[in-house]
C-alpha positions in Angstrom: 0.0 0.0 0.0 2.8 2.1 1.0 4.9 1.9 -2.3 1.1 2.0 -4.6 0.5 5.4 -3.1 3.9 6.6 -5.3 2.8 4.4 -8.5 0.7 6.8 -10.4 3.1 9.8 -9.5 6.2 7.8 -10.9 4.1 6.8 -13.7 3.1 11.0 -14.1 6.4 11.6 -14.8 7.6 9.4 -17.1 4.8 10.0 -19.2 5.4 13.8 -19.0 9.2 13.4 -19.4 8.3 10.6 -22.6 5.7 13.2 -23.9 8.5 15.9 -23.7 10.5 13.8 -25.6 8.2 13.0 -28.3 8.0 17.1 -28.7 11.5 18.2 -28.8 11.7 18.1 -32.2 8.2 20.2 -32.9 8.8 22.7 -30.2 9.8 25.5 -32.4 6.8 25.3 -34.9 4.5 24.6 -31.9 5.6 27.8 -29.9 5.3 30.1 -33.1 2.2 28.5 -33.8 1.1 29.3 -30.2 2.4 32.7 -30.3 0.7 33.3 -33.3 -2.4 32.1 -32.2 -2.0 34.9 -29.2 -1.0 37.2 -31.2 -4.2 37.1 -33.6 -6.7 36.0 -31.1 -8.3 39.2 -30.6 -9.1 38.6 -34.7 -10.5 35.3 -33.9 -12.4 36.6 -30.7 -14.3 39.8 -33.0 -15.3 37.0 -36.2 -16.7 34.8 -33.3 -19.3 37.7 -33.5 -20.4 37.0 -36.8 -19.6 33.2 -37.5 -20.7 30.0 -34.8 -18.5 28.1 -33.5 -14.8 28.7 -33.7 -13.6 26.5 -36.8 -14.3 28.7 -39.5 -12.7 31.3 -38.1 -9.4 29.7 -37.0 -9.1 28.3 -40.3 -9.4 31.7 -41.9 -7.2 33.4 -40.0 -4.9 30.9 -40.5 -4.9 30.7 -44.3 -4.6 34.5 -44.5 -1.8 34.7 -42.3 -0.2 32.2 -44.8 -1.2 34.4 -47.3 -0.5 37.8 -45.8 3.2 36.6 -44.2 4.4 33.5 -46.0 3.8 34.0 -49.4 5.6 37.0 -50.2 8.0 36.0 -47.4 9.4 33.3 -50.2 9.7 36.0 -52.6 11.7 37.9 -50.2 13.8 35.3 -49.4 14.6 34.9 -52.8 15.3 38.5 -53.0 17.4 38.5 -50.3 19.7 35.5 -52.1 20.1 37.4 -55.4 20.6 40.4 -53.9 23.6 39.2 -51.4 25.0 37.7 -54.5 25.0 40.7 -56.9 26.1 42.9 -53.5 29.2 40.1 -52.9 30.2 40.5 -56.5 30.7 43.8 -56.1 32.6 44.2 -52.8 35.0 42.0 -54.8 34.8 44.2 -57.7 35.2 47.5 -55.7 37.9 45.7 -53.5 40.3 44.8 -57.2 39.8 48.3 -58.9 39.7 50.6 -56.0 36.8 51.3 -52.9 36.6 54.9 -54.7 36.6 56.3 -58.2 39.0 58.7 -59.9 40.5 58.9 -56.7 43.0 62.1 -57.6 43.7 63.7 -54.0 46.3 63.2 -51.3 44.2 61.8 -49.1 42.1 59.4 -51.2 45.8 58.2 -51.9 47.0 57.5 -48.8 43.5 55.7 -48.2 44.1 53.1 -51.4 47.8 53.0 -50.2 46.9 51.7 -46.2 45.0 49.0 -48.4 47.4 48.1 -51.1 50.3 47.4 -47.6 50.8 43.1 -47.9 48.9 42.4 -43.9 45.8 44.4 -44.5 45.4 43.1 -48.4 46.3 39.3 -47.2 43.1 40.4 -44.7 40.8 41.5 -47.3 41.4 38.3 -49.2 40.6 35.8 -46.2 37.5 37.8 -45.5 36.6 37.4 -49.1 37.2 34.2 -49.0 35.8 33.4 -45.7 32.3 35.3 -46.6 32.1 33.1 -50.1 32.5 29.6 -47.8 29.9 31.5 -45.5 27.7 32.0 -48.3 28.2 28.3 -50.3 28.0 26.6 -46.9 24.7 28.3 -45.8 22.9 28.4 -49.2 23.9 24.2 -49.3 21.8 24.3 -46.1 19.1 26.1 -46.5 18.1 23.7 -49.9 18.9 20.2 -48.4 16.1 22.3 -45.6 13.8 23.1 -47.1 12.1 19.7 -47.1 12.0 20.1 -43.2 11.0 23.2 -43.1 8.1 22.9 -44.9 7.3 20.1 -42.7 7.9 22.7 -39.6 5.3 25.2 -41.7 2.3 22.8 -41.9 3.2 21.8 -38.3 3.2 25.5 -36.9 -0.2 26.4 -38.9 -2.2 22.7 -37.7 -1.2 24.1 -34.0 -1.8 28.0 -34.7 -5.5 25.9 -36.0 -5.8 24.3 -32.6 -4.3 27.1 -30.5 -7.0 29.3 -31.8 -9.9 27.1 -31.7 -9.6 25.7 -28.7 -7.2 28.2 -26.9 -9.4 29.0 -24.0 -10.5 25.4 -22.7 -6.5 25.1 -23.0 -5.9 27.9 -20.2 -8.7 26.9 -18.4 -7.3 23.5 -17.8 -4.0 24.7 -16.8 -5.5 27.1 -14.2 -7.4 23.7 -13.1 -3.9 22.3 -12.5 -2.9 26.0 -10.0 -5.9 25.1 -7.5 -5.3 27.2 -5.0 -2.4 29.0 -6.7 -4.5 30.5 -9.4 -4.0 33.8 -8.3 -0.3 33.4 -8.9 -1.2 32.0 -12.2 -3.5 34.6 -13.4 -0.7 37.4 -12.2 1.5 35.1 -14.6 -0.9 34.6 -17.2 -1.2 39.1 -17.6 2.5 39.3 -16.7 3.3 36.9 -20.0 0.8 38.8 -22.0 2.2 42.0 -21.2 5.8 40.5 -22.2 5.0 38.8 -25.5 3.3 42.8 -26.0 6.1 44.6 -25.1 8.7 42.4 -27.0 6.8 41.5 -30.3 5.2 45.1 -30.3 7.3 46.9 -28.7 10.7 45.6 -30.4 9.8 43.4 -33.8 7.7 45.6 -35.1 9.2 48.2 -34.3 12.6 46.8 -36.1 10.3 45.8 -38.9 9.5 49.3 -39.2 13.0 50.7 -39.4 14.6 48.1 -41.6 11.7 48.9 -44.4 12.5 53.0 -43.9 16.2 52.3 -43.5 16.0 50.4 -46.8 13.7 52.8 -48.9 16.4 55.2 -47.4 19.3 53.2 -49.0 16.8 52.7 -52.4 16.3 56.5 -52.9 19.9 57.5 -52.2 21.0 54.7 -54.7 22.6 52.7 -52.0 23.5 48.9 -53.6 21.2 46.0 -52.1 18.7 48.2 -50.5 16.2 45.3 -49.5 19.5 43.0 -47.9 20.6 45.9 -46.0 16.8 47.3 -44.5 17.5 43.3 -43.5 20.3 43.6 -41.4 19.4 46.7 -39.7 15.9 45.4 -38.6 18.2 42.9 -37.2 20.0 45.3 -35.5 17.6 47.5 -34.1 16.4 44.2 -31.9 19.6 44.8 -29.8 19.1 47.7 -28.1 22.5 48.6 -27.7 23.7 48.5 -31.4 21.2 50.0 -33.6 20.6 50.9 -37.2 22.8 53.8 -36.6 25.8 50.6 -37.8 24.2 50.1 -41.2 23.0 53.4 -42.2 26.1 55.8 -40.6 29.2 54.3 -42.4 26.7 54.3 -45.7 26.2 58.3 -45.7 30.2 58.7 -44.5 30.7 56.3 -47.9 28.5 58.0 -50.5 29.8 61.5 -49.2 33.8 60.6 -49.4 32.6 59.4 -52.7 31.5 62.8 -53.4 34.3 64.6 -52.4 36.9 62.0 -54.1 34.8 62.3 -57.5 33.9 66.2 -57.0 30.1 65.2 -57.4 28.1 67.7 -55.2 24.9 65.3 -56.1 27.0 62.5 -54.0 27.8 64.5 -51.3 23.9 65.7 -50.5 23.1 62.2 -50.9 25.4 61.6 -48.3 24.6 64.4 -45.8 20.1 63.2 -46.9 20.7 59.8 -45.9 22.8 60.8 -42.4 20.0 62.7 -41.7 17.1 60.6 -43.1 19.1 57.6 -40.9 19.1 60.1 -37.7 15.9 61.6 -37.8 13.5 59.0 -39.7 14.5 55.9 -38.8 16.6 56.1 -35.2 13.9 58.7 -34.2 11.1 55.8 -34.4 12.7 53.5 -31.8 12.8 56.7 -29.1 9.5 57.5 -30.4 7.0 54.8 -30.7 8.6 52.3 -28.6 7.9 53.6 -25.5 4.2 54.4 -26.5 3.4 50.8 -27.7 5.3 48.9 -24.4 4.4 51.1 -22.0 4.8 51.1 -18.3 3.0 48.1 -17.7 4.9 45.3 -20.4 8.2 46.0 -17.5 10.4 44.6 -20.8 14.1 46.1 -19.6 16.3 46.9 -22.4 18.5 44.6 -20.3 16.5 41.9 -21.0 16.0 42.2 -24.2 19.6 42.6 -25.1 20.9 39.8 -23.0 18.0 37.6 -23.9 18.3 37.8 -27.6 22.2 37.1 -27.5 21.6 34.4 -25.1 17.9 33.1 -27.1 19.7 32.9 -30.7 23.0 30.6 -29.6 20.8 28.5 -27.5 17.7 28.3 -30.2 18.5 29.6 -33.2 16.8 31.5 -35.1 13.5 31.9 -33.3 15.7 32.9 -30.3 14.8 36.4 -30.8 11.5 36.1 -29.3 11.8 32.9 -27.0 15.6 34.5 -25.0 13.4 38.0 -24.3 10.4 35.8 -23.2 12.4 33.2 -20.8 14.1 36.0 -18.9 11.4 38.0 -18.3 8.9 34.8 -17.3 11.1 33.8 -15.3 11.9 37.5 -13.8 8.0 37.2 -12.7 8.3 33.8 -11.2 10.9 35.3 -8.9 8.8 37.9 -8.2 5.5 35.6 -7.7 7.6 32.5 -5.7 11.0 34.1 -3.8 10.0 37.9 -3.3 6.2 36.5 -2.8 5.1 39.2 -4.3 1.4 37.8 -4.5 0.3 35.9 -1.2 
């Protein structure tokens, strides 16, 4: 009797550690199908209105998410490959003739001569070469995955499906499993809403935002590989610390040396334009909006952020942008709930 009181607890376990196991593989696509699933619920909650039952619905939302994010996400990928070839190309080119043209002055000279000295041009050529392996090796794995990741794809959209149909039996089990705890758990539940607001809001949209400006920035000022470089700075605007200001600053310092090097006023304003455009346009947006759309009550530190999507992409990969922010500040609240006791 003694040891058949601990059967069905062992038995609990290894179920829940086998079940775990089973989903290691699917937890990406199921967490971005969940988070999409949050993330578009309040669409799901206002057709509910106007459709019975929460099928339809779902299944709508779902297929124009698919056709709203993931359709023309394939043609930007494709974009993206063709334009960080043509942009590679001529980094080589502009590294064999010369960064800058007709390059007559003293000091344009003694810029071409620092590169031409044996160490820093044996440098130039293993980063060339070092960025084509980069580029072979990671374009030989994206094709032999893109089997997988389609299979990742359907998996995400059948749980985004689920997470929207049946989302709200879901939570109401797992506040079942709280009892008498489910105050803690519904101080949680807000506290994790208020994150995934502040972070996906707050910081990728945000980044969103100022890649597309920084890149119609780079298009109008004639800036090679406008779309591959509005890429990289949405990138960097997710780390708080770095910025656009990386991308956009040594491309106006560029286009205006070029100016003065070929004696080409048009050059040097388009310099100056996109310093400015870069300042005011796109660097203003993340003082301006971002602390509007968090807000006080998301509690998402820069801190946070920064470390957690460092930390988030080695440990997940890609999707570590979202899940490293998330982890830290979940687990920020269940210090707060469990060791400060914040909530009695």
């Amino acid at each position: 009797m003694k040891y058949s009181t601990y059967v069905p607890h062992i038995l609990l376990v290894v179920f829940i550690v086998l079940s775990l196991l089973v989903l290691k593989s699917l937890a990406y696509p199921l967490f971005v199908g969940a988070l999409l699933a949050y993330l578009f619920f309040p669409v799901k909650k206002f057709m509910g209105k106007f459709f019975k039952g929460g099928t339809f619905p779902s299944l709508l939302i779902c297929f124009l998410v698919f056709i709203i994010i993931f359709i023309p996400g394939v043609f930007l990928v494709k974009l993206l490959v063709k334009e960080s070839y043509v942009l590679f190309l001529l980094v080589k080119q502009k590294l064999a003739v010369g960064l800058f043209r007709d390059c007559t002055n003293a000091f344009c000279q003694s810029v071409l001569g620092f590169g031409k000295q044996e160490f820093i041009a044996s440098q130039i050529k293993a980063g060339i070469k070092a960025a084509t392996d980069w580029v072979i090796k990671e374009g030989s794995a994206f094709l032999f995955g893109l089997p997988k990741a389609i299979v990742s794809i359907f998996i995400m959209f059948f749980s985004m499906f689920y997470f929207l149909k049946d989302g709200e039996m879901f939570i109401h089990w797992v506040s079942c499993l709280f009892g008498q705890h489910e105050k803690k758990y519904t101080y949680l539940l807000q506290r994790l809403g208020a994150m995934v607001h502040g972070i996906v809001h707050g910081y990728v949209l945000i980044a969103l935002l100022q890649g597309t400006l920084g890149a119609l920035g780079f298009f109008i000022a004639g800036v090679p590989s406008p779309l591959l470089w509005g890429v990289v700075m949405a990138f960097l605007a997710l780390v708080p610390s770095l910025g656009t200001g990386l991308v956009w600053g040594p491309a106006a310092v560029i286009l205006f040396l070029n100016g003065i090097f070929q004696d080409s006023q048009s050059l040097m304003f388009k310099g100056i334009g996109l310093f400015i455009y870069g300042l005011v346009v796109v660097g203003g947006i993340d003082n301006l909006l971002r602390p509007r759309i968090i807000g006080e009550k998301a509690g998402v530190h820069p801190g946070v952020v920064f470390f957690g999507i460092l930390g988030g992409i080695a440990f997940f990969g890609f999707w570590g942008f979202i899940i490293g922010p998330l982890v830290l500040s979940l687990t920020q609240a269940l210090i707060d709930v469990y060791v400060h006791k914040k909530l009695g």
